[in-house]
C-alpha positions in Angstrom: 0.0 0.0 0.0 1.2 3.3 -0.8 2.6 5.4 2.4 -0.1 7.9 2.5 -2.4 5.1 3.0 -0.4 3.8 5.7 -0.4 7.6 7.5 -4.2 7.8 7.1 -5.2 4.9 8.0 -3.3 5.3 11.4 -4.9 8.7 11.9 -8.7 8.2 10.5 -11.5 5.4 10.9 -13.4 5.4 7.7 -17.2 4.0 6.6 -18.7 3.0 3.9 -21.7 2.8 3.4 -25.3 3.6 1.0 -26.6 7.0 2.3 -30.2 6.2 3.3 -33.3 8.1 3.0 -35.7 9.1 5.6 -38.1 7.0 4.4 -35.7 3.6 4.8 -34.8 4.7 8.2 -38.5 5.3 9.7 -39.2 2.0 7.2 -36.4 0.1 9.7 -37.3 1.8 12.9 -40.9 1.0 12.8 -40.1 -2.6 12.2 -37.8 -2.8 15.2 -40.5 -1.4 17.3 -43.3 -3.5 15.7 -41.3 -6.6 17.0 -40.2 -5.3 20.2 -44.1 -4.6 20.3 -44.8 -8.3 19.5 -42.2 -9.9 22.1 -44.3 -7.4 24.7 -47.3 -8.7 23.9 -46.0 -12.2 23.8 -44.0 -12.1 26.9 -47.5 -10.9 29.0 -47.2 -12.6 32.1 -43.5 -13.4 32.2 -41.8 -11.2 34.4 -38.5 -12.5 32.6 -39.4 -12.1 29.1 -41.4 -8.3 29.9 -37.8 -7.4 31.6 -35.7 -8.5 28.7 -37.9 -6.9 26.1 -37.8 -3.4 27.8 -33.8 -3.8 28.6 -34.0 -4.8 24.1 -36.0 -1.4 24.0 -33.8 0.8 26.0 -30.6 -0.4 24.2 -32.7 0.2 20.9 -33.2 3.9 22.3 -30.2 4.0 23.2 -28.8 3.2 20.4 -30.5 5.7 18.5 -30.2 8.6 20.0 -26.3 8.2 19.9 -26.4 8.2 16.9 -28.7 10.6 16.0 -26.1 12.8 18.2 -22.8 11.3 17.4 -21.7 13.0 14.2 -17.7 13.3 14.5 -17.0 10.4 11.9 -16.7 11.2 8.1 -18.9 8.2 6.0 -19.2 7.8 2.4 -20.9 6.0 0.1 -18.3 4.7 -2.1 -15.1 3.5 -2.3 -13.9 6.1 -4.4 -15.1 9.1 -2.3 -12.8 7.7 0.8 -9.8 7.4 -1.5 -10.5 10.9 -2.5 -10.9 11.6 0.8 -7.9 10.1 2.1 -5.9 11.5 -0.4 -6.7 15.1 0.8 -5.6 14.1 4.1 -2.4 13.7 2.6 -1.4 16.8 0.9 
């Protein structure tokens, strides 16, 4: 690998990934909480099962609102934009 590579690489943690809409996001959210709805009303009457589903929720929420927050990183959506990327880092 070439040696601005190296340098970057030591420096930056990249992503890749598809951007996604709003629609796919609410799309993926309101399954989660559809099934976390179903274990609920599953679980009724299972002290157990109630209190891992709402520990599943609160990680869920958790999860979500980090990174609803969390913005520091640098994501693309292609390979070529972090190569781009990475070689602006280097001059």
């Amino acid at each position: 690998m070439s040696e601005w590579h190296d340098i970057a690489m030591s420096k930056t943690t990249i992503f890749i990934k598809p951007k996604e809409g709003l629609l796919l996001s609410v799309v993926r959210d309101l399954f989660t909480l559809a099934t976390v709805a179903l274990l609920v009303y599953v679980s009724q009457g299972s002290v157990w099962w109630t209190l891992i589903t709402g520990i599943m929720f609160l990680i869920f929420v958790y999860a979500k609102v980090t990174s609803l927050v969390r913005k520091n990183g640098t994501t693309f959506a292609t390979k070529e934009e972090a190569i781009a990327y990475l070689q602006r880092l280097d001059s």
